[in-house]
C-alpha positions in Angstrom: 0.0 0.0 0.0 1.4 3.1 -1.0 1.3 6.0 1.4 0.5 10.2 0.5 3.2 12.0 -0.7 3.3 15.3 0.9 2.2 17.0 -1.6 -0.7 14.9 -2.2 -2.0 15.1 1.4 -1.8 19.1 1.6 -3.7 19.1 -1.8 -6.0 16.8 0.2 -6.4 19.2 3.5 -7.2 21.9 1.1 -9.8 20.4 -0.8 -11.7 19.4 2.3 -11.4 22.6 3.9 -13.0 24.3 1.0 -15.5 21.4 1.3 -16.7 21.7 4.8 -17.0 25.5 4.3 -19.0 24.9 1.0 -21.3 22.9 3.1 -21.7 25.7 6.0 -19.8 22.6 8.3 -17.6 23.3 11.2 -18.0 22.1 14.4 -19.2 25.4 16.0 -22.4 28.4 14.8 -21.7 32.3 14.6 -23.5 33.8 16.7 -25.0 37.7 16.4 -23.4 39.8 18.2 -24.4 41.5 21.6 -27.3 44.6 21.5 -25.7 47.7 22.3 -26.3 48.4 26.1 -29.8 50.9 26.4 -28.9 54.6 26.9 -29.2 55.8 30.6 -32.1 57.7 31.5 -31.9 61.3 31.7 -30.9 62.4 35.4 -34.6 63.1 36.8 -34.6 67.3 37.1 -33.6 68.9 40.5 -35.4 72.1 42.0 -39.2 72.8 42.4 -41.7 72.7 39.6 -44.8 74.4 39.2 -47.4 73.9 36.2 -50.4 76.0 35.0 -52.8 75.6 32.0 -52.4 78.9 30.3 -55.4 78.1 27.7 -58.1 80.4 28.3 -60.3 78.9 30.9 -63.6 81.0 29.0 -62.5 78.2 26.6 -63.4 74.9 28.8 -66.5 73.4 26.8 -65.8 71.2 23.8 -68.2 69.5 21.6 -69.2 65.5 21.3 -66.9 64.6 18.2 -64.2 67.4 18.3 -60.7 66.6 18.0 -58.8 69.2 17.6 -58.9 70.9 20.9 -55.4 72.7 22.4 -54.5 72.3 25.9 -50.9 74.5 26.7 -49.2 74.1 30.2 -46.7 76.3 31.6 -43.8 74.5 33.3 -41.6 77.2 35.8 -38.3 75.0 37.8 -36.8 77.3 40.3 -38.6 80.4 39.0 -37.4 79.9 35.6 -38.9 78.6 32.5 -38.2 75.1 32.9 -36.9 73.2 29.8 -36.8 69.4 28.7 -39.0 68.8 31.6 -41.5 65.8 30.8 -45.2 66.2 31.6 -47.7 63.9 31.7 -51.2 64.7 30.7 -54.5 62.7 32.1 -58.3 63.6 31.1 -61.4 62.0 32.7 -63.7 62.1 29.2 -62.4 61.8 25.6 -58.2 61.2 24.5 -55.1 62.9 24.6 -52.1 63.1 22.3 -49.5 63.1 23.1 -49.7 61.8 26.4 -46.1 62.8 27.4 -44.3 65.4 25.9 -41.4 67.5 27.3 -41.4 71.4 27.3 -39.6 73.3 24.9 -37.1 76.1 25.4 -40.2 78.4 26.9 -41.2 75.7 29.4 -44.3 75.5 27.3 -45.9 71.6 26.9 -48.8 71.0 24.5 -51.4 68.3 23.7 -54.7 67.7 22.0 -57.9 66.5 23.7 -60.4 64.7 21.6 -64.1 63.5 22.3 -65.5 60.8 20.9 -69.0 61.3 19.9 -70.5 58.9 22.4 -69.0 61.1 25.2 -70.8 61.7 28.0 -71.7 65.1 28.5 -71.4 67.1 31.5 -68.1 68.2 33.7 -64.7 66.6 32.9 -61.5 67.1 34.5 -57.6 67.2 32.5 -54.6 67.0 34.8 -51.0 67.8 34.1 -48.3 66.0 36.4 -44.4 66.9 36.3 -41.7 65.4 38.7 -38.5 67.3 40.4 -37.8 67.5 43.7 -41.3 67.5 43.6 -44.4 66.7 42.5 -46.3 69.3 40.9 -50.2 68.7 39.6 -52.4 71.3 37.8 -55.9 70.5 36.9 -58.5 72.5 34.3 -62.0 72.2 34.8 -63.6 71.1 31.4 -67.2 70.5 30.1 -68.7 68.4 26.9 -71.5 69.5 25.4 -73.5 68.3 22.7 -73.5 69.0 19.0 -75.1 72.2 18.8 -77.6 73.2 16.5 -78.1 76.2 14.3 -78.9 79.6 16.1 -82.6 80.1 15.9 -84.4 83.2 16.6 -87.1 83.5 19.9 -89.5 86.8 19.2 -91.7 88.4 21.8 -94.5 89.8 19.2 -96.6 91.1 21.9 -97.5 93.9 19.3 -101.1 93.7 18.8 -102.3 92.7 15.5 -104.9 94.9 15.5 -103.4 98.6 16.4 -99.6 97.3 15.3 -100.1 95.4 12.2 -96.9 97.5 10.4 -95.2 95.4 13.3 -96.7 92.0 11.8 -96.0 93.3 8.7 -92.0 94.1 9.1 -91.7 90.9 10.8 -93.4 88.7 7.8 -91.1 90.6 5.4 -88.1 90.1 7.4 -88.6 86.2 7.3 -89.2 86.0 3.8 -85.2 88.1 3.4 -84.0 84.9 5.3 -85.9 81.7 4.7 -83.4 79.9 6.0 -83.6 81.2 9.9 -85.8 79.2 11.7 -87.8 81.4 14.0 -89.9 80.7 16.9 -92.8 83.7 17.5 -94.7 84.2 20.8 -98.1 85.7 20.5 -100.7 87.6 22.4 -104.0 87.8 21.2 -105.9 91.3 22.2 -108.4 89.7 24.7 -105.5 87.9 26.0 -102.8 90.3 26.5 -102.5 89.4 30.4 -101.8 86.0 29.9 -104.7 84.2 31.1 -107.9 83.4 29.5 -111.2 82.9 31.3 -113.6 80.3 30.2 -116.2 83.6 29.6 -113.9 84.7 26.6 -115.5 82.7 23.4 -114.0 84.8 20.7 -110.9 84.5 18.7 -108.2 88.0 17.4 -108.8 87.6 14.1 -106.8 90.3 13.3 -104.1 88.1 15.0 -105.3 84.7 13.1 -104.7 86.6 9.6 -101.1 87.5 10.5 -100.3 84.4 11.6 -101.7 83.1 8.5 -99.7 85.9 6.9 -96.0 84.5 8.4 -97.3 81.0 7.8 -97.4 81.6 4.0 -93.8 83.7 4.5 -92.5 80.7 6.6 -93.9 77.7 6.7 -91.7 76.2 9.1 -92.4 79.3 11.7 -93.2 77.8 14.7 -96.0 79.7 17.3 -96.5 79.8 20.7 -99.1 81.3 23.2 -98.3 83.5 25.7 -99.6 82.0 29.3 -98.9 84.3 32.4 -98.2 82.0 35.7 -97.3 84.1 37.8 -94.0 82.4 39.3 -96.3 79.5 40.5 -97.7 80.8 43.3 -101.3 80.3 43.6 -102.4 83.1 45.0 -102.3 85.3 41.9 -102.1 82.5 39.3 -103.4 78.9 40.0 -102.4 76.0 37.9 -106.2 75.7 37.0 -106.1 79.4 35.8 -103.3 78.2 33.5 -104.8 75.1 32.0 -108.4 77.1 31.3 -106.1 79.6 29.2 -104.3 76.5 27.5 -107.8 75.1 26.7 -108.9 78.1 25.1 -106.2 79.0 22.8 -106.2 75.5 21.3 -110.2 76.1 21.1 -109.9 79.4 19.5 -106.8 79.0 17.7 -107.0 75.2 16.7 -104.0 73.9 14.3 -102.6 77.5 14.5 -100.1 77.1 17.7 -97.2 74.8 18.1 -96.6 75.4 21.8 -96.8 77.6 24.9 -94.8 80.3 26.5 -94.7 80.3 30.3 -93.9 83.4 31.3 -92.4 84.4 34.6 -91.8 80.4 36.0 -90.2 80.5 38.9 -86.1 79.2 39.8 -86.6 77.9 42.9 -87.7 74.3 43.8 -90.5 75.4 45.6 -92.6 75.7 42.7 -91.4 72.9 40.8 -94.8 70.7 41.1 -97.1 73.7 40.3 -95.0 73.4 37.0 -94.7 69.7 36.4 -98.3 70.2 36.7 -98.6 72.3 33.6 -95.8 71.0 31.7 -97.6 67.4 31.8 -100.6 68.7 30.8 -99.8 70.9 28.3 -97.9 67.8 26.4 -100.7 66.0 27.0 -102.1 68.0 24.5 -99.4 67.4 21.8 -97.9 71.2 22.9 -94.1 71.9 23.3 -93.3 74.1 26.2 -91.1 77.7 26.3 -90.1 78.3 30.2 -89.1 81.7 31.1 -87.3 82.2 34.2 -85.1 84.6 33.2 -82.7 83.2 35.2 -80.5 79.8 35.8 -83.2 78.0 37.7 -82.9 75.0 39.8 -81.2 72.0 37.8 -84.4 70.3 37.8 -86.1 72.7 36.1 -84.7 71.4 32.9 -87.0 68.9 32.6 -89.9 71.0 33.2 -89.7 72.9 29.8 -88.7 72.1 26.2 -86.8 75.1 26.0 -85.9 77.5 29.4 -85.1 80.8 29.0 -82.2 81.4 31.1 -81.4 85.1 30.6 -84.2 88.4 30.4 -82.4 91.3 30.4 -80.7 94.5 29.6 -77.5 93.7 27.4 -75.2 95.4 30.3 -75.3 92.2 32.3 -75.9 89.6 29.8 -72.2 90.2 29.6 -71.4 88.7 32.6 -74.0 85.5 32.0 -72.3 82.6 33.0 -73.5 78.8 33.6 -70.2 77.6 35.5 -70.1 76.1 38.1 -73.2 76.1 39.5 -75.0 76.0 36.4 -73.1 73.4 34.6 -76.5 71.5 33.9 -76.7 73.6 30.9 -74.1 71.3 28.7 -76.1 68.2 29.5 -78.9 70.0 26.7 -78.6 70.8 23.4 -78.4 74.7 22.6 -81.6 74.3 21.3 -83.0 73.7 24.7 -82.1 77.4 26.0 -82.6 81.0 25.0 -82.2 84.3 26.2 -84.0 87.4 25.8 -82.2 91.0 25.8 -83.2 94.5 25.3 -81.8 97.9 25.5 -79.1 96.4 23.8 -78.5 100.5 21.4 -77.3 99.6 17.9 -76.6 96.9 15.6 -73.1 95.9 17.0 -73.8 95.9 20.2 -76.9 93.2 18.8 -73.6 91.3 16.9 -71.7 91.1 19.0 -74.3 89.7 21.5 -74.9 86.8 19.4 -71.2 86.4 18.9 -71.3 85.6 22.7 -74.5 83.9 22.9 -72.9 80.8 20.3 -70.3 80.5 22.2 -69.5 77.0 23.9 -69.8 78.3 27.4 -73.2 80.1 27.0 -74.8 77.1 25.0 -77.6 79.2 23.5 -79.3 78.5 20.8 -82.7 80.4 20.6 -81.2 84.1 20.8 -83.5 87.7 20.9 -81.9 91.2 21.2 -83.4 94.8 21.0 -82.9 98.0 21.2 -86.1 98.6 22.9 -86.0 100.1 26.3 -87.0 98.3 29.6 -90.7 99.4 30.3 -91.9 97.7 27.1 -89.2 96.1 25.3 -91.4 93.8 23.4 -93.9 96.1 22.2 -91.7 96.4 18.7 -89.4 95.3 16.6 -85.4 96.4 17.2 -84.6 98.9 14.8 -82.2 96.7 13.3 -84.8 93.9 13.1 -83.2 92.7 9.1 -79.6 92.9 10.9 -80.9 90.6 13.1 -82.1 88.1 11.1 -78.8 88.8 8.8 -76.4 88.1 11.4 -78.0 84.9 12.7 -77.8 83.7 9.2 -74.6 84.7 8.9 -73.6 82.9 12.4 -75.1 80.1 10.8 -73.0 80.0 7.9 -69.6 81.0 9.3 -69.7 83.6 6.9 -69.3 87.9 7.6 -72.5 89.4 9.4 -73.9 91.9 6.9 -73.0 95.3 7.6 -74.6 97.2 10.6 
C-alpha cells in the first residue's frame, strides 16, 4: 500500500477545507453579536416645579366629536422657564395626544384633547403632572357638550295685530329676506294680553289669526307659541287651573294655529317645581311643546320642566357677565336648542352682533337668541330697529360667513 506523498495530502487538507465550508460545516455556529447596552435615562430634574394651564379657561367646553382641541401648560423650575422637563397629561372624558411630551425652550408643553362622539356630556377634569424634587399637579375644569344646532331666533310679538299690524307686517317681510332662519314667534292675542284666559272669553283675534296666516305663507316652518302668564307659580295670583283654562282656550280658539306655549315668569326655585310639572304634563298632553321663562338659571331640575328655558331676560349690560359655570353646569347636559335668552336695550346693531357672537359660544350654550334696542318698560312692544340685521347676522352665524354690515 502506498502512502501520501506530501504534496498529495496538503492538496488533500485543502480540498476538504474548501468542502466543509462549502457545506456551511464546522463544528461550531456564529452567533450575532451583543445589543448595544440601552442609553441611561436622563438624570430626573432637580429644584421645584410648578405647572399652570395657560389656555383660556372662557375656553373649557368642547363638543361631542371634536378633536382638535389645544391644551398649553406652563412648566416654571426654580422660578425659571423650565426646559426638557417631561409632563404627563391625564383627562377624565375623551383622548389625549401626546400623552407625554417634554417642554420646549419656553417651558411651554402642549397636547390635543379629543371626544369621541359617544362622550358623556357634563363636567370633565384634565390634569398635568411633572416630577422634580417634587411633584407638581395642575388641573382644568372642562365641560362636553353636545353638538349644537343652528342659532334660531325666539320673538316676543306682543304687538297687537290689531293697532300694530306695520309690526306684523316688518316681521313677515323680514322672514321672507332669510328663509333659512328658523324662528320661533310668541303671541298675544288682544283679549289675551295678560296671559290668562277665562272660560267667559268665546272669541278669537282675528286680526291676529290673519297675521299668523300671513307669516305662515312667508314661513312655513315658523313655529308659534301662546303666551300663558303664571305668575312664578304661586297660587295666589295665578293657580295652575287658571293656567290650564287659558291653555284650553287658545287650542279652542286657535285650533291647528299654535305649536306650543310660552310660560312666562316660571319661577327658579324648587319650591314651585310641582305647580309646574303640573302644567308641563298637561300641556304635552295635548301634543304642545313648552317655552319656560325664568329669566334666570333656575334649579337644575327645572330642565326637565320645559322644552326650552329661558335662562337670561335682560338688559345687554349684564348679559355680559352671564355665565352657567359652576353652579349652572347643567346647561351642557342640553342641546343649545333647549335654551334661549331674551335681551333688550341692547343700542345699535353691534352691540346686537356682537351679543350673538357671545350667545354661540361653547360656554353660553344658547341656541334660541332675541336682542333689541327697545328700552325696559316695554321692550317687546316692537321690533329692534335693526330687526333685518338681526335676522342677517343669525344667518350669517349660521353659515360662518361675515355678518352683513350694521
Amino acid at each position: 500500500m502506498k502512502t501520501m506523498s506530501t504534496t498529495h495530502r496538503l492538496a488533500y487538507l485543502l480540498a476538504m477545507t474548501a468542502a466543509l465550508a462549502g457545506c456551511g460545516g464546522g463544528t461550531e455556529k456564529s452567533t450575532p453579536p451583543p445589543p448595544a447596552p440601552a442609553p441611561a435615562p436622563a438624570p430626573a430634574p432637580t429644584g421645584i416645579v410648578s405647572l399652570s394651564f395657560i389656555t383660556d379657561a372662557q375656553a373649557n367646553v368642547f363638543e361631542r366629536g371634536s378633536s382638535n382641541n389645544a391644551l398649553n401648560i406652563q412648566a416654571i423650575l426654580d422660578g425659571s422657564n423650565a426646559n426638557g422637563l417631561a409632563v404627563m397629561f391625564s383627562a377624565s372624558s375623551g383622548t389625549l395626544s401626546p400623552v407625554q411630551v417634554n417642554t420646549n425652550n419656553s417651558g411651554l408643553a402642549a397636547t390635543v384633547l379629543s371626544i369621541p362622539a359617544a362622550t358623556p356630556t357634563g363636567s370633565a377634569r384634565i390634569s398635568a403632572t411633572a416630577t422634580a424634587n417634587n411633584t407638581a399637579v395642575s388641573t382644568f375644569a372642562a365641560y362636553v357638550r353636545p353638538v349644537p344646532n343652528k342659532l334660531e331666533l325666539l320673538v316676543p310679538a306682543y304687538f297687537s295685530a290689531s293697532s300694530n299690524a306695520a309690526a306684523w307686517t316688518a316681521l313677515t317681510d323680514g322672514v321672507t329676506s332669510y328663509p333659512g332662519v328658523a324662528i320661533n314667534v310668541i303671541v298675544k292675542p288682544d283679549n289675551a294680553a295678560s296671559g290668562t284666559m277665562t272660560a267667559a272669553i268665546t272669541k278669537a283675534d282675528d286680526k291676529l289669526i290673519a297675521a299668523i296666516a300671513a307669516l305662515k305663507t312667508a314661513q312655513p316652518n315658523a313655529k308659534l307659541f301662546a303666551y300663558v302668564a303664571t305668575g312664578g307659580g304661586a297660587n295666589a295670583a295665578i293657580s295652575s287651573t287658571d293656567v290650564t283654562i287659558t291653555i284650553d282656550k287658545y287650542l279652542e280658539l286657535y285650533p291647528k294655529k299654535l305649536d306650543g306655549i310660552f310660560l312666562d315668569g316660571m319661577a327658579t326655585d324648587d319650591t314651585r317645581r310641582a305647580f309646574f310639572q303640573t302644567i308641563y304634563s298637561y300641556a304635552n298632553g295635548k301634543g304642545l311643546k313648552v317655552i319656560g321663562n325664568p329669566g334666570a338659571y333656575p334649579a337644575p331640575k327645572f330642565a326637565d320642566l320645559a322644552d326650552v328655558l329661558v335662562t337670561y331676560t335682560g338688559p345687554a349690560s349684564s348679559y355680559r357677565s352671564a355665565d352657567p359655570q359652576p353652579t349652572n353646569a347643567w346647561v351642557y347636559d342640553k342641546p343649545n336648542s333647549a335654551q334661549g335668552m331674551l335681551v333688550h336695550t341692547a343700542s345699535t346693531c353691534s352691540d346686537m352682533q356682537n351679543l350673538v357672537s357671545l350667545a354661540n359660544k361653547p360656554r353660553l350654550n344658547t341656541g334660541l337668541v332675541y336682542i333689541t334696542d327697545q328700552n325696559i318698560g316695554s321692550p317687546w312692544s316692537a321690533l329692534p330697529s335693526y330687526w333685518k340685521n338681526l335676522l342677517g347676522t343669525v344667518d350669517a352665524t349660521n353659515k360662518g360667513t361675515t355678518p352683513p354690515v350694521c
